[in-house]
PLY file of the C-alpha trace (Angstrom):
ply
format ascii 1.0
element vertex 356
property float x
property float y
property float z
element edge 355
property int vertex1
property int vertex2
end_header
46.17 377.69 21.68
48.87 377.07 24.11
48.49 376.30 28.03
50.07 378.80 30.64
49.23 379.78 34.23
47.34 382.95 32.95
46.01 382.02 30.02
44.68 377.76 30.29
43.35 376.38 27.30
39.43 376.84 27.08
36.94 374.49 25.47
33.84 375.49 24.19
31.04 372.51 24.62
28.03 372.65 22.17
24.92 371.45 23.93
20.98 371.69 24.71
18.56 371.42 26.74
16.98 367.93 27.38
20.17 366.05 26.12
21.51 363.99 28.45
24.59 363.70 27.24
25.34 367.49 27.07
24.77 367.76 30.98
26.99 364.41 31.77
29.72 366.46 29.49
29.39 369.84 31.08
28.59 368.03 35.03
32.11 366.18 34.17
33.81 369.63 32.68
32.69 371.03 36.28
33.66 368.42 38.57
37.05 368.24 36.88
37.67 372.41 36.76
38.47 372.27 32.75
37.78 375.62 31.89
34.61 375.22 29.50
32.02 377.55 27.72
28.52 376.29 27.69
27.00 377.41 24.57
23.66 376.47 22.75
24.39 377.22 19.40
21.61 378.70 17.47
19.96 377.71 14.02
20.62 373.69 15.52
17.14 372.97 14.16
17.78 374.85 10.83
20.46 373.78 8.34
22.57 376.30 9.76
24.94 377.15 12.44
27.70 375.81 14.15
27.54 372.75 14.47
26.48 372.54 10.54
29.39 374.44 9.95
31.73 371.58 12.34
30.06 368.81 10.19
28.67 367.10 13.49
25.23 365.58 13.47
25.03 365.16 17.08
25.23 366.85 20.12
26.79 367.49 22.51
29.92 368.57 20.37
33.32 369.94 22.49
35.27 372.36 20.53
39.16 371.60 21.56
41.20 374.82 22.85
43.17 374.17 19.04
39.79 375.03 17.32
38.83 371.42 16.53
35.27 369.92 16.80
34.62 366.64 18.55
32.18 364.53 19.41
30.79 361.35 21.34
30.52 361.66 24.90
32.51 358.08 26.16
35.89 358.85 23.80
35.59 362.28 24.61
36.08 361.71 28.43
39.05 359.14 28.01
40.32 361.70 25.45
40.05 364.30 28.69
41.75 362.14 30.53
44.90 361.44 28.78
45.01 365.41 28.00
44.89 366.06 31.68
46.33 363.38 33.31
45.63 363.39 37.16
43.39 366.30 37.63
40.30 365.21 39.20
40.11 362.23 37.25
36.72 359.82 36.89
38.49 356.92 36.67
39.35 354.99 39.55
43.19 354.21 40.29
42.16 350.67 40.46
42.14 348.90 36.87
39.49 346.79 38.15
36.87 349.00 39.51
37.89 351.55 36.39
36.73 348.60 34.15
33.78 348.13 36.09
32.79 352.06 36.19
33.06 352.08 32.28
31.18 349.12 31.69
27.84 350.74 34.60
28.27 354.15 32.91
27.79 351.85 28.89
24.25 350.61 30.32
23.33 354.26 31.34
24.28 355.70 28.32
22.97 352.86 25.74
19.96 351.46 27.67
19.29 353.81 30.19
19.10 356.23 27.54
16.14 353.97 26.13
13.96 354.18 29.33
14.35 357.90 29.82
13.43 358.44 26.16
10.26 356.04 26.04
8.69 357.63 29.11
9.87 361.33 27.76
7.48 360.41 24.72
4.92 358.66 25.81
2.16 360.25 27.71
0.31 363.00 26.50
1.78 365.61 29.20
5.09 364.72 28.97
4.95 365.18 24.77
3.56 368.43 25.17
5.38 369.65 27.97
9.23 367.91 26.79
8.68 369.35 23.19
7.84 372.57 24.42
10.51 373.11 26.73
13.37 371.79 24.71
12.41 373.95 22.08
11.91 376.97 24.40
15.74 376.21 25.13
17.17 376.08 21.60
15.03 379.14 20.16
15.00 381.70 22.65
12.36 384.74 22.83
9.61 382.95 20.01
5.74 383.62 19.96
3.23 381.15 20.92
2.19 380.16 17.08
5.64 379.40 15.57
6.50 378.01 18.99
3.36 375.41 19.23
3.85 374.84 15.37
7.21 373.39 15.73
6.18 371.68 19.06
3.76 369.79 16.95
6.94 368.98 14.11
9.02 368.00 16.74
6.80 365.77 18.63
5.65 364.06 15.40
9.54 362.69 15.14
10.39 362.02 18.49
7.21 360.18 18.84
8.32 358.29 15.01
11.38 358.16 16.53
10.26 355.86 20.09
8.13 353.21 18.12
11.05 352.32 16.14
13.40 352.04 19.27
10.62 350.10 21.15
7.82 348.49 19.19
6.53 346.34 21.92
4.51 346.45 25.13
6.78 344.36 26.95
9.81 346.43 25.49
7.99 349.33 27.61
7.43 347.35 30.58
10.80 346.29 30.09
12.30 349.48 29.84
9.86 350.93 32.82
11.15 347.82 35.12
14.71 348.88 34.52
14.10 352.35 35.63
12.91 351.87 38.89
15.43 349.40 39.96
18.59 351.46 38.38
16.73 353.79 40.78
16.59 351.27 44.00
20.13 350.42 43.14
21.19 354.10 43.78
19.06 355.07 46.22
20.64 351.93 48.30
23.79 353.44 47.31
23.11 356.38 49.21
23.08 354.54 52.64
26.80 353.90 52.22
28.89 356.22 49.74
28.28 359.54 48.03
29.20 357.70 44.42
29.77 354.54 43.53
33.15 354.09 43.85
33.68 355.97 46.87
33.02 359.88 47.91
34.25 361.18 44.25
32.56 360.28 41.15
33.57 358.31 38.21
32.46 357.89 34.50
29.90 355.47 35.62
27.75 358.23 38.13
28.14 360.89 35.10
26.83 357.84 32.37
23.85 357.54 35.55
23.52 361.44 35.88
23.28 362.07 32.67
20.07 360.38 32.36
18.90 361.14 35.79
19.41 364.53 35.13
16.50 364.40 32.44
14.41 362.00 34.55
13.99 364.36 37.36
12.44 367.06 34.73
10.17 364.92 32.73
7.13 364.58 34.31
6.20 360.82 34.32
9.86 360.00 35.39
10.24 362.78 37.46
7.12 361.31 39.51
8.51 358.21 39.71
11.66 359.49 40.92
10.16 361.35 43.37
8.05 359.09 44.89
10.45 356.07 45.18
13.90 357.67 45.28
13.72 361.27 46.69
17.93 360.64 47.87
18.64 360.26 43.87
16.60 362.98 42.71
18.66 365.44 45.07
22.16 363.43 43.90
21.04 364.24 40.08
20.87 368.42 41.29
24.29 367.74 43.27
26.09 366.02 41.06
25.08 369.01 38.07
27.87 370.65 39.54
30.64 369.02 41.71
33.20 371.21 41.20
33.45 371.27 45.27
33.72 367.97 45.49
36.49 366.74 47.44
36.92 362.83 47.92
38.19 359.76 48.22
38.15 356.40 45.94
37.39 353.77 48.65
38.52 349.89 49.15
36.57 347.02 46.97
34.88 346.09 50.08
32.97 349.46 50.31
32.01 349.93 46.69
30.69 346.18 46.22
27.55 346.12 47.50
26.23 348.92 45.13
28.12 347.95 42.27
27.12 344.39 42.51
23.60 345.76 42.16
24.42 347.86 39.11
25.80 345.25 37.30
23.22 342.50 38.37
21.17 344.99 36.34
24.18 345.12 33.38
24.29 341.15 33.17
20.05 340.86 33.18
19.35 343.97 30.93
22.49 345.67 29.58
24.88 342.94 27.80
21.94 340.67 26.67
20.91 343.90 24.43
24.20 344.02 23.33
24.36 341.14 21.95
20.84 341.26 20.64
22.20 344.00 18.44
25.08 342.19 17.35
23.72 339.03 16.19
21.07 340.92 14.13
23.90 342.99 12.57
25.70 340.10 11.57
22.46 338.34 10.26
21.81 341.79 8.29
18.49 342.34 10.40
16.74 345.27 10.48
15.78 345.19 13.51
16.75 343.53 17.37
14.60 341.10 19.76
15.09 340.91 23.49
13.65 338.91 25.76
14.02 339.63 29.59
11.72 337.54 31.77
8.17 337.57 30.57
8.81 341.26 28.10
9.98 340.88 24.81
11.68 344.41 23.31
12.16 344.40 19.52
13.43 347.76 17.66
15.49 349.09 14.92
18.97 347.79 14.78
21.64 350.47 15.97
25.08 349.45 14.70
26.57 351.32 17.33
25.63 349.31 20.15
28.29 346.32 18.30
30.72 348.77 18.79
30.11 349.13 22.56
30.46 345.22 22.50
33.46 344.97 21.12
35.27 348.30 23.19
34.18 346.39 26.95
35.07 342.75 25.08
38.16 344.36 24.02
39.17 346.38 27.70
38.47 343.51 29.37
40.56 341.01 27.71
43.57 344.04 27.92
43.00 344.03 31.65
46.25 343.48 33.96
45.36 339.32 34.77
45.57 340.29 38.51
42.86 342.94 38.08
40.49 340.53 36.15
41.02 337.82 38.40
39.98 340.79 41.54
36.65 341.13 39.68
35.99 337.60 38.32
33.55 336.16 40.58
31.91 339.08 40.77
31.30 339.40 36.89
30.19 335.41 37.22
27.80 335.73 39.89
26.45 339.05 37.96
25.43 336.92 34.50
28.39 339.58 33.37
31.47 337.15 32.69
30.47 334.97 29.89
29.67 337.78 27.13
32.21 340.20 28.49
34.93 337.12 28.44
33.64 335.99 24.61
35.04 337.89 22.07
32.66 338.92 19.51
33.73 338.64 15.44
31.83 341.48 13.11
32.28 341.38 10.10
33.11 344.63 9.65
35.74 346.08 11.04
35.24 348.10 14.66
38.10 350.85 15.32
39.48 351.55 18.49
37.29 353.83 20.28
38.37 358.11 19.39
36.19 360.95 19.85
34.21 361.09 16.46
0 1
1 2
2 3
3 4
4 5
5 6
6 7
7 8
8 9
9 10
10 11
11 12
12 13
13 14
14 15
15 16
16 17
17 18
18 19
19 20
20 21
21 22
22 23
23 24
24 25
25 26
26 27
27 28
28 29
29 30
30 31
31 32
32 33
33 34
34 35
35 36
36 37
37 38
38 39
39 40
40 41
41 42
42 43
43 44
44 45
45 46
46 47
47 48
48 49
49 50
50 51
51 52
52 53
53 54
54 55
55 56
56 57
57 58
58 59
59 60
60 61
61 62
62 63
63 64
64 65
65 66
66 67
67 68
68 69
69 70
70 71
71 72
72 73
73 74
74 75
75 76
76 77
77 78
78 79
79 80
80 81
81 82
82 83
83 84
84 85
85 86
86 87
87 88
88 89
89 90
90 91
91 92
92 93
93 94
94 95
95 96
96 97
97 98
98 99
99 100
100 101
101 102
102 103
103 104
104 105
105 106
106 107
107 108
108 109
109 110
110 111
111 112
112 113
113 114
114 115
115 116
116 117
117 118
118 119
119 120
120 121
121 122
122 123
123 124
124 125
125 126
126 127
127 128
128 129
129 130
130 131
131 132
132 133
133 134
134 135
135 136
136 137
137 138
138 139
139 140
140 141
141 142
142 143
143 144
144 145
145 146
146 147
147 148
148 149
149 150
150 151
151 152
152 153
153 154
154 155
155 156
156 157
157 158
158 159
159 160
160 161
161 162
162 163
163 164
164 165
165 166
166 167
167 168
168 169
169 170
170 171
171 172
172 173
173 174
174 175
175 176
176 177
177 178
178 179
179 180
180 181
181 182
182 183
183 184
184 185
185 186
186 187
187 188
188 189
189 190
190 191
191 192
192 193
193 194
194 195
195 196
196 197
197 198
198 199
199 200
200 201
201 202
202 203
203 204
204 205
205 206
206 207
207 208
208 209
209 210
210 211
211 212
212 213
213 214
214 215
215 216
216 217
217 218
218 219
219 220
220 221
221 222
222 223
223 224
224 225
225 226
226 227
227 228
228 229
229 230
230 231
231 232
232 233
233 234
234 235
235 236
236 237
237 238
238 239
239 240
240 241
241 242
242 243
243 244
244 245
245 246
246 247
247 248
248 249
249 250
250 251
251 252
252 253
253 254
254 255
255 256
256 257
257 258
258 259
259 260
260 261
261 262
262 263
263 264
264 265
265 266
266 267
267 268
268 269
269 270
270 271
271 272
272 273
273 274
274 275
275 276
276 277
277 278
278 279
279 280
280 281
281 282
282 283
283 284
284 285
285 286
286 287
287 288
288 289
289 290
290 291
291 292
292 293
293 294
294 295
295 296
296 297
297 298
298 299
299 300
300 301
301 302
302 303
303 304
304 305
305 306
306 307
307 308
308 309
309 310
310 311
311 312
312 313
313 314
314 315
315 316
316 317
317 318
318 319
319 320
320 321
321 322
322 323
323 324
324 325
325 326
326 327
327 328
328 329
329 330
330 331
331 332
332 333
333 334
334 335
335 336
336 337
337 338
338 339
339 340
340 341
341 342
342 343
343 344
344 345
345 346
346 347
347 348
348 349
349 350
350 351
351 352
352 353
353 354
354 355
């Protein structure tokens, strides 16, 4: 489909309700004015539909204006980004604090993810009421006996599903700790700048929204959120739709004092995981161990989060010298340098990072 004034190429994103990473994709299609369709596509739970028929086992899924399916939120927002080069982009024009948005919006999508998930599926009122609501959202019009039969399906996996990411009590205390200070860090935030990076927002509040976005719906979190960052909880409904947004990236000596927070959080929590999940790759273990403090989090391996390792690993070393040397000490003083600056060596092969 070609691009004129009258006629600008449309995409079509495939998404649902309680994914995270559908409403980071369609908040960042908003803020940037890419002309988009929002679309649940039916029959997801079936072996049907569209996104059976684009061979994608994931969501969200962004059908390109050329007909083409794609998926995998991170590659899929550089991929926007070289496609429309300097139209409301979400990465700052400094290398430096671009690096540094990429590697805060990796934690929210890979361990952030984690926390959101574990307290979606762990009380009895938030199974019942996250399972019925998601489902509500993918089926439509449904009466109450099919609909609280498949609640009870779909709870029965997700709930599978969270022992194997965390097995542990301390994982969960783990996990819950995290929360509440990736909370304190933006709430803090708040008192200074609209985003992180200044008073437009890059990858790294969309990776943060994402999650948030679910947070401030699930009841557990929600409360939490509520009760200990009520400035956050109205960002997550702001930031849903930005597409007024006008703003500025500010100077490294406005933006530091949040992002050092974030990434005190990314050198405790974030890369230690990563590695975690490396070595036990490489070791051909089935599952991870982390221990943080006095919690130890074990779960099922996830060959994906190498891959993360090696794409920061690998942007970092590529940096411009003068823009690693601008963020250095701050990486150091973080617990962020030493991983980041240490290559890591799979064994199998990891491609450069492309929408899947």
């Amino acid at each position: 489909m070609s691009s004129t004034a009258t006629n600008p190429p449309v995409y079509r994103l495939l998404g649902g309700p309680g994914s995270p990473y559908s409403l980071k994709m369609r908040a960042l299609l908003r803020y940037r004015r890419l002309p988009h369709h929002w679309i649940v596509p039916q029959g997801y739970l079936g072996s049907k539909g569209e996104l059976h028929q684009a061979g994608k086992g994931m969501i969200p899924v962004l059908q390109y204006p050329d007909g083409h399916y794609h998926a995998d939120s991170t590659p899929l927002i550089y991929d926007l980004e070289a496609r429309h080069a300097g139209q409301r982009s979400v990465l700052p024009d400094d290398p430096a604090a671009a690096f540094l948005s990429h590697l805060i919006e990796d934690m929210a999508d890979e361990l952030l993810v984690a926390a959101m998930f574990d307290l979606r599926w762990s009380a009895e009122l938030d199974r019942k009421f996250c399972a019925t609501r998601q489902l509500s959202g993918w089926l439509g019009p449904i009466a109450r006996p099919d609909l609280e039969a498949l609640v009870e399906k779909f709870t029965h996996r997700q709930t599978t599903l969270r022992s194997t990411w965390v097995a542990t009590e301390g994982g969960r205390h783990l996990l819950a700790d995290f929360y509440v200070a990736t909370l304190g860090v933006i709430e803090s935030m708040l008192e200074r700048t609209a985003y992180l990076f200044g008073n437009r927002p890059s990858i790294a509040d969309f990776g943060l929204y994402g999650q948030l976005s679910q947070c401030a719906v699930d009841p557990s979190a929600s409360a939490i959120m509520r009760a200990r960052a009520p400035s956050t909880f109205q960002w997550t409904q702001s930031l849903d739709d930005a597409c007024g947004v006008e703003g500025d990236w500010v100077p490294a000596s406005v933006w530091e004092p949040s992002v050092r927070q974030m990434l005190v959080l990314v050198g405790r929590y974030h890369l230690p995981l990563l590695i975690a999940h490396h070595l036990a790759i490489e070791a051909e273990e089935e599952s991870f161990e982390l221990v943080v403090g006095e919690h130890t989090w074990r779960g099922k391996t996830d060959r994906y989060k190498q891959k993360c390792l090696v794409w920061l690993q690998r942007e970092w070393a590529g940096l411009d010298p003068a823009a690693r040397n601008s963020i250095e000490p701050l990486l150091k003083e973080t617990g962020c340098l030493e991983i980041l600056a240490t290559p890591a060596t799979p064994q199998r092969p990891v491609f450069a990072m492309a929408p899947r």
